[in-house]
FIGU-544188 format. One record per residue: residue number from 1; z, x, y of N, C-alpha, C in turn. Coordinates in nm, 2 decimals. Atoms other than C-alpha are relative to their C-alpha. Layout:
% FIGU-544188
num	n_w	n_u	n_v	ca_w	ca_u	ca_v	c_w	c_u	c_v
NUM	Z	X	Y	Z	X	Y	Z	X	Y
...
END
This chain:
% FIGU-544188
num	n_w	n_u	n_v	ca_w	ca_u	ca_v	c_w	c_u	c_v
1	0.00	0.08	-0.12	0.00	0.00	0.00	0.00	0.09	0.13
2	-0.01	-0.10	-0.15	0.07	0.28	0.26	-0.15	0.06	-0.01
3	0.14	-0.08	-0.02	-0.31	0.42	0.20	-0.08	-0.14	0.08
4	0.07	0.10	-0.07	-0.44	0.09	0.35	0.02	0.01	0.12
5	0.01	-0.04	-0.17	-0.30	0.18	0.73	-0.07	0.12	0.00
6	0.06	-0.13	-0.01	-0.39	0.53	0.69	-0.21	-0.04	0.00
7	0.19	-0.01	0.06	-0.77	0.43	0.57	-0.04	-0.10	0.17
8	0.04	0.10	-0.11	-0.77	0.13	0.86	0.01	0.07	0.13
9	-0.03	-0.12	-0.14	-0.64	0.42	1.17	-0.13	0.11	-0.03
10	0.12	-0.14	0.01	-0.89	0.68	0.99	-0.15	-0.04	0.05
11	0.08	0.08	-0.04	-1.15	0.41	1.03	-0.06	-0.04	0.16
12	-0.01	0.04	-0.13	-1.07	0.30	1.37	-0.02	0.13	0.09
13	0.03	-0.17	-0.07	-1.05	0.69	1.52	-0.15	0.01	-0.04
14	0.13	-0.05	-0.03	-1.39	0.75	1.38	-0.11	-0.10	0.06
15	0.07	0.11	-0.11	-1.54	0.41	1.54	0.02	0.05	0.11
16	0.01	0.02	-0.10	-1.41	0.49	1.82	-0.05	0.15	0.07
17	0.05	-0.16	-0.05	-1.51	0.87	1.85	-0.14	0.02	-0.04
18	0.13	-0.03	0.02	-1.87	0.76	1.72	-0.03	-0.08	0.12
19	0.00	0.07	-0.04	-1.87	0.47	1.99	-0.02	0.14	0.14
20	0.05	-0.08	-0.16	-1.82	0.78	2.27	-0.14	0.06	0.02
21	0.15	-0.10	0.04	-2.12	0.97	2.13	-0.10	-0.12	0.08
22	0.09	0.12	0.01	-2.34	0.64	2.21	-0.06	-0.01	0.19
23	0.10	-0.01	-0.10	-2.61	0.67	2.51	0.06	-0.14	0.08
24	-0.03	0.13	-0.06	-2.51	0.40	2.77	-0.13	-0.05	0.08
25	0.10	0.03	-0.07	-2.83	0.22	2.91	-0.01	-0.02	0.16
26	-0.04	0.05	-0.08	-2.87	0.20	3.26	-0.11	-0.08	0.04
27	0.03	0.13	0.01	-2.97	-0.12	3.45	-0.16	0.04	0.04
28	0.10	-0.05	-0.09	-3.34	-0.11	3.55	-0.06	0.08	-0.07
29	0.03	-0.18	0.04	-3.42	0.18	3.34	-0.16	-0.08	-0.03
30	0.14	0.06	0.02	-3.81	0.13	3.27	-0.04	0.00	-0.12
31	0.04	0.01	0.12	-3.98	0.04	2.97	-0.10	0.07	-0.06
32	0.10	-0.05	0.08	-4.20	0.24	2.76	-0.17	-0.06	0.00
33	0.11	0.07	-0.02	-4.53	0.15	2.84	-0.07	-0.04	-0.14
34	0.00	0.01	0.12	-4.69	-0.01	2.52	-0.11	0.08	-0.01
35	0.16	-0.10	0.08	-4.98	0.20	2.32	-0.07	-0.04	-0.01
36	0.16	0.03	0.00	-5.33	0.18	2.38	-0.09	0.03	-0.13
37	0.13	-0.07	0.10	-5.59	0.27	2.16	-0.10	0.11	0.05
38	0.07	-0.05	-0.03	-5.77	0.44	2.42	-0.01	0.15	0.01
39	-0.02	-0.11	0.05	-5.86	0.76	2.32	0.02	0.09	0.14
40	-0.01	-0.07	-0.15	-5.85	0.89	2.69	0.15	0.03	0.03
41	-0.13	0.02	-0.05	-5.51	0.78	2.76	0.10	0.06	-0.17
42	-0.10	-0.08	0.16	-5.38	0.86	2.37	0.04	0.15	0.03
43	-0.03	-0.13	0.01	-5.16	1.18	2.36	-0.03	0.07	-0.10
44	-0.01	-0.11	0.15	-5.24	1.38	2.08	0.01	0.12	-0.03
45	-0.07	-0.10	-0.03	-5.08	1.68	2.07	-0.02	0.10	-0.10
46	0.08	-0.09	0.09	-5.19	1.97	1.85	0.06	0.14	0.03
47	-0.03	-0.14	-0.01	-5.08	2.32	1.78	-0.15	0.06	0.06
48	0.16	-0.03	-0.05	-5.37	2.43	1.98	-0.05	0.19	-0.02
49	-0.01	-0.19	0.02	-5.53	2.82	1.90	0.00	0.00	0.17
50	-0.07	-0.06	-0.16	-5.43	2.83	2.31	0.12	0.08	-0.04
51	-0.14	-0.04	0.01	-5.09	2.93	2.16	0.14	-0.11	0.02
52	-0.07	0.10	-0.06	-4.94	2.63	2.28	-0.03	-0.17	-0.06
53	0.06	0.16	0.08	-4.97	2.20	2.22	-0.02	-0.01	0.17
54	0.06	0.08	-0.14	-5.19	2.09	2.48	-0.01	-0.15	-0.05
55	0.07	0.10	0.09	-5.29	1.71	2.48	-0.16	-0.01	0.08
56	0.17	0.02	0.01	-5.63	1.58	2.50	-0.04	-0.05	0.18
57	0.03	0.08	-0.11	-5.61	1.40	2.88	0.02	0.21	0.06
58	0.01	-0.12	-0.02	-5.51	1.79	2.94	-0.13	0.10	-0.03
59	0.21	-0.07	0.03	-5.83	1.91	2.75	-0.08	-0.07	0.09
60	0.12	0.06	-0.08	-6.03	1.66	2.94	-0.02	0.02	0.15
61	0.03	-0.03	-0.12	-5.94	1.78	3.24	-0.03	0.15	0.04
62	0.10	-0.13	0.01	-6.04	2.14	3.20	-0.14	-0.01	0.00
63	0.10	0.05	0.04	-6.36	1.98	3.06	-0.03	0.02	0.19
64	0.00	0.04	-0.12	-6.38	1.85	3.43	-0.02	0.14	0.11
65	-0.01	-0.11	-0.12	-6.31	2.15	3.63	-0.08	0.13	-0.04
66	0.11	-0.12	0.01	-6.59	2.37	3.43	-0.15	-0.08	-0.03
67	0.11	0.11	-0.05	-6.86	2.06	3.49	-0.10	0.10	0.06
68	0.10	-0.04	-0.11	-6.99	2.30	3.76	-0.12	0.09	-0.09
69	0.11	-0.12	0.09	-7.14	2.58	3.52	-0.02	-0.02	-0.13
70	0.04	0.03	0.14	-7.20	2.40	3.24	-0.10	0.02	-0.09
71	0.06	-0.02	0.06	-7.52	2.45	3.20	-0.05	0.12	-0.03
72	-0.04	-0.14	0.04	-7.45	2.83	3.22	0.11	0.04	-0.11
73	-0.06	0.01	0.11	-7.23	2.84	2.93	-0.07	-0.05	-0.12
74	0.10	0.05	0.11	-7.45	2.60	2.73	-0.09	0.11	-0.06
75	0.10	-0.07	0.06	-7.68	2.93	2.67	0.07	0.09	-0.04
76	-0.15	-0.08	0.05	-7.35	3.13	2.58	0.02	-0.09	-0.10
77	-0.08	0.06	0.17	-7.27	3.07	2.16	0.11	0.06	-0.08
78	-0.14	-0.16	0.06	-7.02	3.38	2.12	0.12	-0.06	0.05
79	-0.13	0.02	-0.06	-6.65	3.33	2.13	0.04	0.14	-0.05
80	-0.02	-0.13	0.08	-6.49	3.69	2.10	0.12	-0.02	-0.01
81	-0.12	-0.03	0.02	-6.16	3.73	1.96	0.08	0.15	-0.01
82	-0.08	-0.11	0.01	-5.88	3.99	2.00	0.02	0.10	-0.17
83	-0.04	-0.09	0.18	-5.76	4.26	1.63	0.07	-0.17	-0.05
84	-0.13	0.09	0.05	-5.63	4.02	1.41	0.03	-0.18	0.06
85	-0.02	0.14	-0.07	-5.65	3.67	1.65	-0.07	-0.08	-0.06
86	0.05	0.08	-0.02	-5.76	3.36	1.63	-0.06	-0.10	0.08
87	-0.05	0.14	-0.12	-5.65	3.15	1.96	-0.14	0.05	0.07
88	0.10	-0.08	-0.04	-5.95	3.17	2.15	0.05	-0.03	0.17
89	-0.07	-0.07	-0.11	-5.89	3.32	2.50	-0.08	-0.08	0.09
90	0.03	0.11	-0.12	-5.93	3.15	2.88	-0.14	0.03	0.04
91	0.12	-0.05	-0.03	-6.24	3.35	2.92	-0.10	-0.09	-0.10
92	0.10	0.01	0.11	-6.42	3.18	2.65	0.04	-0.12	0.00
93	0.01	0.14	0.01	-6.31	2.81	2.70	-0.09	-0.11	0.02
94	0.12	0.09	-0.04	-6.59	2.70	2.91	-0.10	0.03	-0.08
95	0.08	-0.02	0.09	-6.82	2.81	2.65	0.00	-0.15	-0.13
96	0.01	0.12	0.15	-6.69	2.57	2.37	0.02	-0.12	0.10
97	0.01	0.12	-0.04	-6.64	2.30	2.63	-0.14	-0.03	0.06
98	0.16	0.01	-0.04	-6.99	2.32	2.75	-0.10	-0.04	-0.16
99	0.07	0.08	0.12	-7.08	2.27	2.38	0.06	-0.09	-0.03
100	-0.05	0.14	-0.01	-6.85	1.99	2.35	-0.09	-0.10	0.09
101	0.12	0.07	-0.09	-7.01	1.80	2.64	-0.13	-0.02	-0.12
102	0.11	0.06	0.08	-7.34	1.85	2.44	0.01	-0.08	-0.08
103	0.00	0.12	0.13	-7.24	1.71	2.14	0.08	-0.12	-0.01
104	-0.10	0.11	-0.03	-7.03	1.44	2.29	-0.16	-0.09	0.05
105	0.10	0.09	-0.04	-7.39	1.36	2.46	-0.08	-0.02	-0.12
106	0.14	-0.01	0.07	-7.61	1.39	2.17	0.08	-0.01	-0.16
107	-0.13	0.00	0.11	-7.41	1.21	1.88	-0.10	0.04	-0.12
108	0.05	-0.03	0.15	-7.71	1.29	1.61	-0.02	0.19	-0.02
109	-0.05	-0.13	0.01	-7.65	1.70	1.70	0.07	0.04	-0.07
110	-0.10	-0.03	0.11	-7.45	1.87	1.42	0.02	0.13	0.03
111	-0.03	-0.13	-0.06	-7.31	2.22	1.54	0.10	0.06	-0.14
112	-0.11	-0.11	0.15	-7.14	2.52	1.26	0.05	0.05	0.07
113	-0.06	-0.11	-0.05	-6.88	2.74	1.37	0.00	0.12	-0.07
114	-0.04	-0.12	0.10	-6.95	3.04	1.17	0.07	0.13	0.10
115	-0.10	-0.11	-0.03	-6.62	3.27	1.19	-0.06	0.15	-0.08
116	0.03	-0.18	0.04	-6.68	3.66	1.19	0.14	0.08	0.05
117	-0.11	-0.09	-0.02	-6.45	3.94	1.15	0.00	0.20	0.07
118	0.05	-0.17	-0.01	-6.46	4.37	1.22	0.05	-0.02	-0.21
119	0.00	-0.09	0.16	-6.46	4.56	0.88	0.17	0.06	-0.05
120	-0.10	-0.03	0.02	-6.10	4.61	0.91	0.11	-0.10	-0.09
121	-0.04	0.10	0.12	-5.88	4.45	0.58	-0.10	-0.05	-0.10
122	0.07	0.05	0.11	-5.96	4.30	0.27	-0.12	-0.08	0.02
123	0.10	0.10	-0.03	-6.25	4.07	0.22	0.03	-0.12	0.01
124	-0.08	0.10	0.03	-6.03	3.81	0.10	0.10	-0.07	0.12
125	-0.02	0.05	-0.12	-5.84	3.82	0.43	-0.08	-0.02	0.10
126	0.10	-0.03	-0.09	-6.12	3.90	0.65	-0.08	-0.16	-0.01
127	0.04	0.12	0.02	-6.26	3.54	0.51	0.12	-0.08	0.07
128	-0.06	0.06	-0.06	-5.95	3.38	0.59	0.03	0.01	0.13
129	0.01	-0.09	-0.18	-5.93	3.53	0.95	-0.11	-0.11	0.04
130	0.12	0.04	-0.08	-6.29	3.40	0.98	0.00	-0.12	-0.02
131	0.02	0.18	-0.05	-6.23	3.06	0.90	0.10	-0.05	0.11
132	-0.09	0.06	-0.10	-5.92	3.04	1.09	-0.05	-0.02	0.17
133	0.09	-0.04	-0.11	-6.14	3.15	1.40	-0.09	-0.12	0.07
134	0.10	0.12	-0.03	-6.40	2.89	1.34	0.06	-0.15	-0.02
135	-0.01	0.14	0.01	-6.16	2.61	1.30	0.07	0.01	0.09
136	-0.10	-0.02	-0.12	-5.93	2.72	1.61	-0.14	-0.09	0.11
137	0.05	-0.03	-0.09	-6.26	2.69	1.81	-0.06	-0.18	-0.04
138	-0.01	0.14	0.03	-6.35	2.35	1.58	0.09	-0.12	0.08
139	-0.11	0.11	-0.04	-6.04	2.18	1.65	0.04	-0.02	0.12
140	0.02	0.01	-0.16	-6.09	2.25	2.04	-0.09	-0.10	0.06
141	0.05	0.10	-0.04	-6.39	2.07	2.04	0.02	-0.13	-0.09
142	0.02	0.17	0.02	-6.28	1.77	1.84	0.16	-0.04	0.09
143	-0.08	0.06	-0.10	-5.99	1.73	2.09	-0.03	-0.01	0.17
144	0.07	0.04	-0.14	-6.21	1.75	2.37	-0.15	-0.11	-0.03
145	0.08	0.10	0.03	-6.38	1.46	2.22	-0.09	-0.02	-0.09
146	0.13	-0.03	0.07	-6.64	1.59	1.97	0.03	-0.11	-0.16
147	-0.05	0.09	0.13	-6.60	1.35	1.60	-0.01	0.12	-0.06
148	-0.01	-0.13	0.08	-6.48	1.56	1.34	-0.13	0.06	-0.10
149	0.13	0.01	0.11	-6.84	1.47	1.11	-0.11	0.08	0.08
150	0.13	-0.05	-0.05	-7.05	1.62	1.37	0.07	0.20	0.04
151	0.03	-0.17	0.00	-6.93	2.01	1.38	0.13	0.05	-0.13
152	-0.02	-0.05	0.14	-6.86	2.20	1.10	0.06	0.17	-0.03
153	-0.12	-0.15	-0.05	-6.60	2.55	1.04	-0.06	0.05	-0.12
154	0.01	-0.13	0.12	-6.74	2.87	0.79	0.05	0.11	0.05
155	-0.03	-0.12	-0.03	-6.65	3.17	0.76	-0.09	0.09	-0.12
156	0.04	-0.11	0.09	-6.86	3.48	0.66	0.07	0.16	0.04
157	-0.07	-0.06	0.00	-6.58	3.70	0.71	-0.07	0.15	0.07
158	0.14	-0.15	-0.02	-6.72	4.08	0.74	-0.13	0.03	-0.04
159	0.11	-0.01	0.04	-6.99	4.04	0.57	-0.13	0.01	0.07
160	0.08	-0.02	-0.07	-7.26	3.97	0.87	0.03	0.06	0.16
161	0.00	-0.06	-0.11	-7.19	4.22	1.16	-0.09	-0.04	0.10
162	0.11	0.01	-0.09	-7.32	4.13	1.45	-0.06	0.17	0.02
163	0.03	-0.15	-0.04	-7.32	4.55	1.56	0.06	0.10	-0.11
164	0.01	-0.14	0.11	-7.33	4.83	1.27	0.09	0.12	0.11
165	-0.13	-0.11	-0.11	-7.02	5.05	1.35	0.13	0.00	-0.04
166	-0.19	-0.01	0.04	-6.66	5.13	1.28	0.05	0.05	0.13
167	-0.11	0.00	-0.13	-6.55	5.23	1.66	0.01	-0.11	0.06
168	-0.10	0.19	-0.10	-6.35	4.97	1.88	-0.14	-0.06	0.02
169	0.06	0.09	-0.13	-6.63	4.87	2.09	-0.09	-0.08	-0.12
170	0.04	0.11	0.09	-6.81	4.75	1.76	0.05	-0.05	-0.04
171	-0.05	0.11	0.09	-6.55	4.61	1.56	0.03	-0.13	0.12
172	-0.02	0.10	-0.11	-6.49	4.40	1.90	-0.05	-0.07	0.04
173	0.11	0.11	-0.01	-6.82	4.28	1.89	0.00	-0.11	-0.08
174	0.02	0.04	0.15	-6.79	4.16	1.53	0.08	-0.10	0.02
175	-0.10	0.13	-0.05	-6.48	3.95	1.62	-0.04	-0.09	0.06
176	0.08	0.13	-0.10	-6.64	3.63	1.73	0.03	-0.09	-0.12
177	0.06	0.13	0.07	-6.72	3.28	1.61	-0.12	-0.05	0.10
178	0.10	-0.01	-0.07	-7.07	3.21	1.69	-0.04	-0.19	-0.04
179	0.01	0.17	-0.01	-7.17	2.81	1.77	-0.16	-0.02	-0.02
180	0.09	0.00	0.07	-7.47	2.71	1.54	-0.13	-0.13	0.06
181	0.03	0.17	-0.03	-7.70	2.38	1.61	-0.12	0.00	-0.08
END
């Protein structure tokens, strides 16, 4: 009979010390706007190869602010990557968004990403490198609008050099992903 207070106070202390924990609403506070469908206004948030999670209303407005030279980019297919990277760098964004745009215009276009590496590591990694490359640069343009069925991620690792060579300035060439159509 004495375990019955004890259980009913042990009870009551943790109600009321979970009761403090508890967010108090205040009056007014605003509502959550409800969810659209619209893919403009949708957040979609992505480990992005920027290094970071951008969302898409963020991608679209980069899009926006390299409008001007777009059609100087369009004849630009190279993305070059750092030793060892993937993320593709600020220098090289208006490139894939200039090919986004196209294939946002031109829905029967089908674009490859074939990933390349330098001669440096296995083959077996040097493939994985090269796809990672070509889907970093993929997954850019299908968050700046592209449908995932119209571009396409390979990798032929080291195997096709762009530049015959083992010093820096070739293996640096070799690092790319090159945009196909």
């Amino acid at each position: 009979m004495k375990t019955t207070p004890r259980l009913l106070t042990l009870l009551l202390a943790a109600s009321l010390g979970l009761a403090g924990c508890a967010t108090k609403g205040t009056e007014g506070a605003k509502e959550a706007p409800p969810a659209t469908s619209s893919s403009s206004e949708q957040k979609v948030v992505i480990e992005s190869n920027l290094g970071r999670a951008i969302s898409q209303p963020e991608a679209l407005s980069i899009v926006k602010a390299t409008e001007a030279d777009g059609d100087n980019l369009k004849t630009r297919d190279i993305v070059y990557f750092d030793f060892d990277k993937y993320d593709v760098k600020p220098e090289y964004r208006g490139i894939v968004e200039a090919h986004a745009r196209t294939l946002r215009s031109s829905p029967e276009s089908k674009a490859r990403i074939e990933g390349h590496t330098d001669s440096i590591g296995s083959s077996e990694y040097n493939l994985a490198l090269g796809q990672r490359r070509s889907e970093a640069v993929r997954k850019m343009m299908v968050i700046l609008g592209v449908p995932e069925s119209q571009v396409e991620a390979v990798s032929f690792g080291l195997e096709r050099p762009a530049v015959p060579g083992s010093d820096a300035a070739s293996r640096a060439k070799n690092r790319r992903a090159e945009i196909r159509y």
